[in-house]
GUVOMI-281375 format. One record per residue (C-alpha): residue number from 1; residue in three letters; x, y negated, z. Coordinates in Angstrom, 3 decimals, padded with zeros to 6 digits, always signed. Each point is the difference from the previous one (the first is absolute). Layout:
<ketis>
+-----+---------+----------+----------+----------+
: num : residuo :       xx :       yy :       zz :
+-----+---------+----------+----------+----------+
: NUM :     ala :        X :        Y :        Z :
...
+-----+---------+----------+----------+----------+
</ketis>
This chain:
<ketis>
+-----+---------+----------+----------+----------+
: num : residuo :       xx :       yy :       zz :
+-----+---------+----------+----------+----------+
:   1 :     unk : +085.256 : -130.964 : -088.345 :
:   2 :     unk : +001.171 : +001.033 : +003.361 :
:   3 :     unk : +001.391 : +003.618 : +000.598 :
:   4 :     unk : -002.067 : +002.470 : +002.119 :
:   5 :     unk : +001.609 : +000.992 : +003.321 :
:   6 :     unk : +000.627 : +003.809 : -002.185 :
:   7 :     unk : +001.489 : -002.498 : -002.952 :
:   8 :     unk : +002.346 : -001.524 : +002.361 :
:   9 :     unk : +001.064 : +002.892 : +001.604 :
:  10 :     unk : +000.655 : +001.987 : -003.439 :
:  11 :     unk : +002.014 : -002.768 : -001.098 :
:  12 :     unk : +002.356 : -000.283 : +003.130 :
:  13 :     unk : +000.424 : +003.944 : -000.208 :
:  14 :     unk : +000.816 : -000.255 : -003.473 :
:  15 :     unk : +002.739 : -002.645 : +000.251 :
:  16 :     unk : +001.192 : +001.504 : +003.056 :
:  17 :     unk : +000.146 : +003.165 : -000.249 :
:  18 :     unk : -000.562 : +001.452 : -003.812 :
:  19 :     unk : +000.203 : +003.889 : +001.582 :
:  20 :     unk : -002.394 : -000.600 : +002.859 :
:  21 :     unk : -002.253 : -001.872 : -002.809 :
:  22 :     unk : -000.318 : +002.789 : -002.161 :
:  23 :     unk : -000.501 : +002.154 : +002.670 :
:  24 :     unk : -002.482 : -001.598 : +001.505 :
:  25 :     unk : -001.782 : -001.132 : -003.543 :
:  26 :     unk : -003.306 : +002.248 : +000.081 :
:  27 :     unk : -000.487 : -000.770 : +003.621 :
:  28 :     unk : +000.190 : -003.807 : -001.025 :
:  29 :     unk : -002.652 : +000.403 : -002.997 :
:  30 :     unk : -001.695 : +001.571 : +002.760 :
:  31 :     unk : -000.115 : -002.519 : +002.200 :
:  32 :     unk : -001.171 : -002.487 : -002.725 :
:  33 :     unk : -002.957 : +002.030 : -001.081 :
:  34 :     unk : -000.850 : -000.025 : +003.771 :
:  35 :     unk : +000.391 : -004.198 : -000.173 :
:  36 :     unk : -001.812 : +000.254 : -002.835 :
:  37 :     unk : -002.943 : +001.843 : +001.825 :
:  38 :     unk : +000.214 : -001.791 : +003.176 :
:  39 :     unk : -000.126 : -003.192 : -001.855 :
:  40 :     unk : -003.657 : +000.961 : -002.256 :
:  41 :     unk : -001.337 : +001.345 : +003.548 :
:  42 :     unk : +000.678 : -003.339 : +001.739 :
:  43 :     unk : -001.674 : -001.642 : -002.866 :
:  44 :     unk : -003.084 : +001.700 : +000.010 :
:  45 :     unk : -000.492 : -000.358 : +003.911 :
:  46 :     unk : +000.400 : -003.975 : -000.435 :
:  47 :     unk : -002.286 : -000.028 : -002.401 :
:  48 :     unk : -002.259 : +002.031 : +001.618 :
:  49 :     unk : +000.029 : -002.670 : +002.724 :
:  50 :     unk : -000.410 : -002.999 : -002.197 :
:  51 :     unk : -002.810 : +001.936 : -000.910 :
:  52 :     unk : -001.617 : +000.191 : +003.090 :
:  53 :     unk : +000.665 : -003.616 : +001.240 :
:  54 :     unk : +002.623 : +001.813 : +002.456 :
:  55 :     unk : +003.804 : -001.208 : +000.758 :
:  56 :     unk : +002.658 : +001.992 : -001.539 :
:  57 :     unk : +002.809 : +001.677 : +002.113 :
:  58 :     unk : +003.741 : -001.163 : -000.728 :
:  59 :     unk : +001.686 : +002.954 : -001.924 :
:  60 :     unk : +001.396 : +001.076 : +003.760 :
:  61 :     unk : -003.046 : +000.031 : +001.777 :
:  62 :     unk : -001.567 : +001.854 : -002.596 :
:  63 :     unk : +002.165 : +002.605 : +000.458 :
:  64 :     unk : +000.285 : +000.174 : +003.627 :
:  65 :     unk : -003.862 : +000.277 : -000.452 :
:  66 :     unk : +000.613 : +003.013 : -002.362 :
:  67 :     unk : +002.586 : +001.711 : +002.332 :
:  68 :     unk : -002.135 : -000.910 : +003.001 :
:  69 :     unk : -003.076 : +001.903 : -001.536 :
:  70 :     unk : +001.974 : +002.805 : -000.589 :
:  71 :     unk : +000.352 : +001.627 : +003.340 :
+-----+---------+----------+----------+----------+
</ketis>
């Protein structure tokens, strides 16, 4: 399976830097509960739009529509 960008980054702290790794540890298990969220919100919308016969936004222009409805 491929790594998550979060994985990736965990594991090039973590062989780079073991101090700045465990200092930063609960903001990375952070990060991958957000990944984890983003991921099962991204899911629903696409299927929400196979659903109703509509096309389904690339990952980025899904959230540029998110950030864009923000304002």
């Amino acid at each position: 399976m491929k790594q998550t960008a979060v994985e990736w980054l965990a594991e090039t702290l973590r062989f780079s830097s073991k101090d700045l790794y465990a200092e930063m540890y609960e903001h990375i298990e952070q990060a991958k509960e957000i990944e984890k969220y983003v991921a099962q919100q991204y899911a629903e919308f696409a299927i929400e739009c196979y659903r109703k016969e509509l096309p389904v936004l690339e990952f980025d222009g899904w959230i540029n529509h998110l950030n864009t409805n923000k304002k």
